[in-house]
N, CA, C and O atoms as a GROMACS GRO file, in nm:
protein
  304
    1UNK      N    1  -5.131   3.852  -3.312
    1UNK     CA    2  -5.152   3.993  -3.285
    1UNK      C    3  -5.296   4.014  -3.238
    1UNK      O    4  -5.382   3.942  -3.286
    2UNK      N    5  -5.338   4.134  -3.120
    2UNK     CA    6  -5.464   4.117  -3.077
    2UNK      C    7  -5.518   4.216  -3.149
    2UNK      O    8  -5.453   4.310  -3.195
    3UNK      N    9  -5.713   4.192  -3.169
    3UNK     CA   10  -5.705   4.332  -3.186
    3UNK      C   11  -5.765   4.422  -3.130
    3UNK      O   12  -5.807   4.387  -3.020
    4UNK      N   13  -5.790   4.529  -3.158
    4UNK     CA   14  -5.823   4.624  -3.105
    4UNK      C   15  -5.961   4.682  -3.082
    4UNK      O   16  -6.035   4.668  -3.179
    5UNK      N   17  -6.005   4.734  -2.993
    5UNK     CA   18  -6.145   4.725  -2.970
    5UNK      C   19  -6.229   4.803  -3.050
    5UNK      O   20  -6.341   4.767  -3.087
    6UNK      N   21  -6.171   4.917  -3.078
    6UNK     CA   22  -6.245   5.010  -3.225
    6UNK      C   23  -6.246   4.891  -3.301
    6UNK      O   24  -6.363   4.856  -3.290
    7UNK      N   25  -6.188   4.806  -3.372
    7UNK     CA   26  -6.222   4.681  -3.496
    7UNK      C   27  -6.282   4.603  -3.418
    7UNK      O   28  -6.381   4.605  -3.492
    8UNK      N   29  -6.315   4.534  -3.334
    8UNK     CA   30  -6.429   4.468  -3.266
    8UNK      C   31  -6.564   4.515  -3.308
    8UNK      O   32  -6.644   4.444  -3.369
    9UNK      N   33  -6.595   4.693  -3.256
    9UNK     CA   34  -6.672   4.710  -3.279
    9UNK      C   35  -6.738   4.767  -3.426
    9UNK      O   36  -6.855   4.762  -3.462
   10UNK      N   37  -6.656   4.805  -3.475
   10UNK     CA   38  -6.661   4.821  -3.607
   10UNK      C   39  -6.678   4.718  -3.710
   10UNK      O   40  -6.748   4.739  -3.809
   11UNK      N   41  -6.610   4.593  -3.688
   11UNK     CA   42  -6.680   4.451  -3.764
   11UNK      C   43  -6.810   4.444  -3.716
   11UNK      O   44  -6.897   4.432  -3.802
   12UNK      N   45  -6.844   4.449  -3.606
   12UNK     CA   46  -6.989   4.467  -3.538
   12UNK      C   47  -7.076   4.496  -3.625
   12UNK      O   48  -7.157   4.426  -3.684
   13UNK      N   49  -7.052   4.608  -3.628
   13UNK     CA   50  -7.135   4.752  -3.648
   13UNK      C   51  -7.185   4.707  -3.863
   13UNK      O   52  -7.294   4.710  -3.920
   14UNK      N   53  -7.037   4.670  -3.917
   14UNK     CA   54  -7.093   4.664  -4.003
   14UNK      C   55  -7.175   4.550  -4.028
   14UNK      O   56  -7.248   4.572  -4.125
   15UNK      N   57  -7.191   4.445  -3.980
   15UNK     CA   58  -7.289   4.371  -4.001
   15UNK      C   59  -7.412   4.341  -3.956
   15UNK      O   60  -7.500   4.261  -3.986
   16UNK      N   61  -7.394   4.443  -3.863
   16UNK     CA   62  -7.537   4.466  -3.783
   16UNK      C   63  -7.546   4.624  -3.758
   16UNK      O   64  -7.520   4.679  -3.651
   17UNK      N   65  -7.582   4.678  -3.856
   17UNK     CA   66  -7.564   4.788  -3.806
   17UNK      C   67  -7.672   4.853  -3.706
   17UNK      O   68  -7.627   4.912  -3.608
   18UNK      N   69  -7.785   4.849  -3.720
   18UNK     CA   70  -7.864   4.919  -3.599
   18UNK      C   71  -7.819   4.873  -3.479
   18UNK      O   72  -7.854   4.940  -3.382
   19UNK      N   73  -7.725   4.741  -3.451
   19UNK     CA   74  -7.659   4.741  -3.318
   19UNK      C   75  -7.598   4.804  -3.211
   19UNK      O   76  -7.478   4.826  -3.229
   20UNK      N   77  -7.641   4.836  -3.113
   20UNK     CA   78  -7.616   4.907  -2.979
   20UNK      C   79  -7.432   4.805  -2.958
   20UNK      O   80  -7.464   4.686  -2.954
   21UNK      N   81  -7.306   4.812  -2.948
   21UNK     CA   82  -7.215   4.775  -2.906
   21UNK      C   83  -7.149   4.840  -2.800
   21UNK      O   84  -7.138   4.961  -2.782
   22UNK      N   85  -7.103   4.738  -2.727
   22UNK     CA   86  -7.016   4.772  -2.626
   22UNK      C   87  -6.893   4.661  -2.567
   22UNK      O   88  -6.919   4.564  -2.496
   23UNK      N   89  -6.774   4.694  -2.609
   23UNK     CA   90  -6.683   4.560  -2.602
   23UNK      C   91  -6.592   4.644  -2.432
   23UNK      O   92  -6.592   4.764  -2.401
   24UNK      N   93  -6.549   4.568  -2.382
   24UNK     CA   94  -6.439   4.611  -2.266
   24UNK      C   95  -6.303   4.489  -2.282
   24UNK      O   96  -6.309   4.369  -2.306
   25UNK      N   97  -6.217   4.554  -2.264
   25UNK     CA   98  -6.088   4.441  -2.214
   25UNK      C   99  -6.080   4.434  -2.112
   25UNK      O  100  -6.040   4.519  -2.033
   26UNK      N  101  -6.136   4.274  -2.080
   26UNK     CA  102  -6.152   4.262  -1.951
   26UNK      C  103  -6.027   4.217  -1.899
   26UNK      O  104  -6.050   4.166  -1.789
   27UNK      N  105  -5.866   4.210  -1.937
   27UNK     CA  106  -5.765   4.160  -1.836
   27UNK      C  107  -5.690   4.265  -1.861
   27UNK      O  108  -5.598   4.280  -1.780
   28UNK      N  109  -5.697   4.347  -1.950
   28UNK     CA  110  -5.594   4.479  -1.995
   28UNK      C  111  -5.489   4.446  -2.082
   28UNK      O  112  -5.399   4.519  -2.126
   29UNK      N  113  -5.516   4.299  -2.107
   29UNK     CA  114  -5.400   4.268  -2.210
   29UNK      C  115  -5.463   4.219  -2.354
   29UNK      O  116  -5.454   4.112  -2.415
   30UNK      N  117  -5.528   4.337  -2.378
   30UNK     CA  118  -5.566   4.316  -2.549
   30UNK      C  119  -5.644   4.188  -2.649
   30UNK      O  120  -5.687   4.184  -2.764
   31UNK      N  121  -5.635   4.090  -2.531
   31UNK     CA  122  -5.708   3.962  -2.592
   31UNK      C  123  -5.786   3.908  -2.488
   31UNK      O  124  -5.795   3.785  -2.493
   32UNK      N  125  -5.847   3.966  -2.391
   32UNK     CA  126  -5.982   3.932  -2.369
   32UNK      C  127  -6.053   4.036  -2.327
   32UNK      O  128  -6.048   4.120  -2.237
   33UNK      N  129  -6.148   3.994  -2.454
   33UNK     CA  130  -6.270   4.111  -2.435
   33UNK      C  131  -6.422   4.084  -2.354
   33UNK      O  132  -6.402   4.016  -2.253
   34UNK      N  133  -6.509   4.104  -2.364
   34UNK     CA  134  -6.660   4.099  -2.313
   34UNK      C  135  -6.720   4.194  -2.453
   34UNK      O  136  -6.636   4.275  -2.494
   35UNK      N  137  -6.821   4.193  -2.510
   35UNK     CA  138  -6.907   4.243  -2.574
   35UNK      C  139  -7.038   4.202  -2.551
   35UNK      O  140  -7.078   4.086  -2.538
   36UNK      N  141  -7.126   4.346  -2.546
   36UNK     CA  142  -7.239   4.343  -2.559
   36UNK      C  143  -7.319   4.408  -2.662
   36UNK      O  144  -7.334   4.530  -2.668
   37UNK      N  145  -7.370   4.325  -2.742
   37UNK     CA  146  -7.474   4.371  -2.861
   37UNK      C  147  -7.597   4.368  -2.849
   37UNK      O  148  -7.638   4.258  -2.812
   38UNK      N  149  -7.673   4.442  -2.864
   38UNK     CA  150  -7.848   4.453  -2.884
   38UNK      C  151  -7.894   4.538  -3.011
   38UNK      O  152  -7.890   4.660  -3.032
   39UNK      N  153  -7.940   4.427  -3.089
   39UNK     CA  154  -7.991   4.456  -3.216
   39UNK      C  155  -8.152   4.392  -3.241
   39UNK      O  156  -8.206   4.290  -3.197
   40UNK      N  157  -8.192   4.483  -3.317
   40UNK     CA  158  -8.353   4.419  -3.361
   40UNK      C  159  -8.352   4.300  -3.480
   40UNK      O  160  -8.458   4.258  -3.526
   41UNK      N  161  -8.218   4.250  -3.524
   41UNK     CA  162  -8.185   4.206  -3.578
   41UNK      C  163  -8.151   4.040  -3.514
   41UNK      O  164  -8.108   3.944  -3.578
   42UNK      N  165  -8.183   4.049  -3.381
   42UNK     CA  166  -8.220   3.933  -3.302
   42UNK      C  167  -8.315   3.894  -3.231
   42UNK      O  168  -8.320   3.832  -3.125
   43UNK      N  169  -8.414   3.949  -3.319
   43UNK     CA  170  -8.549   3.947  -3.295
   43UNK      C  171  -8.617   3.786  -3.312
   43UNK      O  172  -8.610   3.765  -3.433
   44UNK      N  173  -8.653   3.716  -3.274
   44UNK     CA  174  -8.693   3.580  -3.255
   44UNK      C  175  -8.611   3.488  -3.332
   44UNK      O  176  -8.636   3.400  -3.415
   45UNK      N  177  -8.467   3.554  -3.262
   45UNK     CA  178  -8.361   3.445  -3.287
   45UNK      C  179  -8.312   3.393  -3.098
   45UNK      O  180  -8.321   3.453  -2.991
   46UNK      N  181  -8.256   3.242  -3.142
   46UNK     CA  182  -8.257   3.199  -2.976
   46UNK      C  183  -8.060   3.255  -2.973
   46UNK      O  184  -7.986   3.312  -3.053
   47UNK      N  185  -8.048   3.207  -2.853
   47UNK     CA  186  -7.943   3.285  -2.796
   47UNK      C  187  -7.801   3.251  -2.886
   47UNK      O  188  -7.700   3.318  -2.909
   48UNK      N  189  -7.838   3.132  -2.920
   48UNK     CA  190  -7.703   3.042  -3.028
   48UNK      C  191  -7.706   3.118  -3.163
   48UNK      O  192  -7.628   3.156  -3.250
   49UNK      N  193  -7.806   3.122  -3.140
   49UNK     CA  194  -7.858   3.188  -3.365
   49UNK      C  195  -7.778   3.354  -3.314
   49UNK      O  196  -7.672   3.388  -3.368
   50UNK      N  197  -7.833   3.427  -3.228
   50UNK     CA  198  -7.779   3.581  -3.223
   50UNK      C  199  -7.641   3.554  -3.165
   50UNK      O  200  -7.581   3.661  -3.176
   51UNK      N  201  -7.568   3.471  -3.114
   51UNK     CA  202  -7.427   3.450  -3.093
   51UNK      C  203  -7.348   3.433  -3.229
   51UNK      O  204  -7.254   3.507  -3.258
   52UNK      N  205  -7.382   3.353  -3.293
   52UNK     CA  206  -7.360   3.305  -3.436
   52UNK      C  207  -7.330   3.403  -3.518
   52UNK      O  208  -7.222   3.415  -3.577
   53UNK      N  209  -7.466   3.508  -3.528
   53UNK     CA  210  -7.456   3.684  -3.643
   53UNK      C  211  -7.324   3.700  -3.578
   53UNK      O  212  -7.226   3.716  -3.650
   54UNK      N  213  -7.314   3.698  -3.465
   54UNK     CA  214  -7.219   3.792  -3.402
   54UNK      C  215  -7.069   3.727  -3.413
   54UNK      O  216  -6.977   3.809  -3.412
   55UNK      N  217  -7.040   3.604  -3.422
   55UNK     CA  218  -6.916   3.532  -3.468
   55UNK      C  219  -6.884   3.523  -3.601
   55UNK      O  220  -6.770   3.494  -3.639
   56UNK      N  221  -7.009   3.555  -3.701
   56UNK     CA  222  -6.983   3.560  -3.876
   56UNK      C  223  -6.926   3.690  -3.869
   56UNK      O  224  -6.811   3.702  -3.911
   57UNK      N  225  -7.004   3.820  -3.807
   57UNK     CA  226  -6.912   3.937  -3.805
   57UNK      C  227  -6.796   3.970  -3.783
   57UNK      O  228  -6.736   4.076  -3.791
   58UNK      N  229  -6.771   3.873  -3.754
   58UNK     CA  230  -6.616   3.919  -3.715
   58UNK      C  231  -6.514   3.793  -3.773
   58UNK      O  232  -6.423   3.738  -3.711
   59UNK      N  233  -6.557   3.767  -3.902
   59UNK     CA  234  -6.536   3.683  -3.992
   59UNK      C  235  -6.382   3.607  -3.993
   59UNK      O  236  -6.274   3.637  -4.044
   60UNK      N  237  -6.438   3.475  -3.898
   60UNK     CA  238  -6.259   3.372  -3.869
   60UNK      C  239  -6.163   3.464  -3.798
   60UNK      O  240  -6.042   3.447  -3.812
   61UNK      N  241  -6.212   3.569  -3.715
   61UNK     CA  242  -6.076   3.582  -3.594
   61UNK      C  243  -6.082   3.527  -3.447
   61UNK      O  244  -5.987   3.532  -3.368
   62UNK      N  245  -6.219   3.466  -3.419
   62UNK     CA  246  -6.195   3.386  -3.288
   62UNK      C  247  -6.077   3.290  -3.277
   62UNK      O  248  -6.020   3.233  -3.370
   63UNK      N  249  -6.064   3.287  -3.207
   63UNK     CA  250  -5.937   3.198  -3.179
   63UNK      C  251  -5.809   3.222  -3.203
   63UNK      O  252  -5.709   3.178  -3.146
   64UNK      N  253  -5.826   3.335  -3.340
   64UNK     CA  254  -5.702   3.393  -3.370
   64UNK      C  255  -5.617   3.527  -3.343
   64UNK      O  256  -5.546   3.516  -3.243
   65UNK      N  257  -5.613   3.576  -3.369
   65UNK     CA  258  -5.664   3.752  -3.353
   65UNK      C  259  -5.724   3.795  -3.253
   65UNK      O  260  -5.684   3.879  -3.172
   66UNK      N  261  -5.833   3.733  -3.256
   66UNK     CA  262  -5.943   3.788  -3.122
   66UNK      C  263  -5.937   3.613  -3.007
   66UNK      O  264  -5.982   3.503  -3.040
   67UNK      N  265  -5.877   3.645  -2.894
   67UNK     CA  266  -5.847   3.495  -2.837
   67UNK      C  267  -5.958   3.478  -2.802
   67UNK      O  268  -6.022   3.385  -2.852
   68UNK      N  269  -6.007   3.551  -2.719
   68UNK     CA  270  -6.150   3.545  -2.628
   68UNK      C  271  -6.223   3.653  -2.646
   68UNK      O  272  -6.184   3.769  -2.664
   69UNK      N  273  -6.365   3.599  -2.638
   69UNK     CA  274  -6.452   3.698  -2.590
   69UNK      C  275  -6.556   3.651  -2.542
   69UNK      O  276  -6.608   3.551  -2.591
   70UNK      N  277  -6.618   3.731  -2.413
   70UNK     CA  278  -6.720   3.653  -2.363
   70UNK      C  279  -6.823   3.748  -2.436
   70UNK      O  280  -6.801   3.866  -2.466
   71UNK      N  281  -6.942   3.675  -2.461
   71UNK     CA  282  -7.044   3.779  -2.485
   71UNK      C  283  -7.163   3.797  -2.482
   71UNK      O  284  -7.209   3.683  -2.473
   72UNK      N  285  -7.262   3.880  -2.484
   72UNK     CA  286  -7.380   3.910  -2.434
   72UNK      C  287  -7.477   3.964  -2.536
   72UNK      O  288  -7.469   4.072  -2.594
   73UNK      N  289  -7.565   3.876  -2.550
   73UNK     CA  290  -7.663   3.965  -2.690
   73UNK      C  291  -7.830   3.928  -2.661
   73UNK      O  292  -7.870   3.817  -2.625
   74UNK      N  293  -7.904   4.031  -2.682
   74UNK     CA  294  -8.049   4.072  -2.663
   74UNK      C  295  -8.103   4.147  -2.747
   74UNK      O  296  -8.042   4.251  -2.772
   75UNK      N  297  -8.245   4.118  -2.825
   75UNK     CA  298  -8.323   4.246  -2.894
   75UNK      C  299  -8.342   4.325  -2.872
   75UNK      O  300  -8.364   4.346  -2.753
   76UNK      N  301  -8.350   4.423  -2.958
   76UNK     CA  302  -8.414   4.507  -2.902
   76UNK      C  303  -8.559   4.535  -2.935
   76UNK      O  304  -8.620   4.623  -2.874
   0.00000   0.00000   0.00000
């Protein structure tokens, strides 16, 4: 089952919350997304370390639940 982009960003949100989010479905079929996060919370972290926050948040649904997502993250 895919999910839905309000719970994308809402797992987000709660683990980062000062995070700026923005997810899109990029094929229209519910399992591939794009997200972009910018948090101060990736503040002199390298690009793997702020990918990482962002794959614990959304705690074991890659691959499952959530098939794909490409994604994009910067400090703020």
């Amino acid at each position: 089952m895919a999910m839905a982009i309000a719970d994308i960003e809402a797992m987000i949100r709660a683990a980062l919350p000062d995070a700026k989010v923005e997810v899109r479905d990029l094929a229209g079929d519910g399992e591939h997304y794009a997200a972009k996060v910018v948090s101060p919370a990736f503040k002199g972290k390298s690009r793997v370390q702020q990918h990482q926050l962002v794959y614990a948040a959304l705690k074991g649904r890659m691959g499952g639940e959530l098939h794909a997502l490409a994604l994009t993250t910067a400090a703020e």
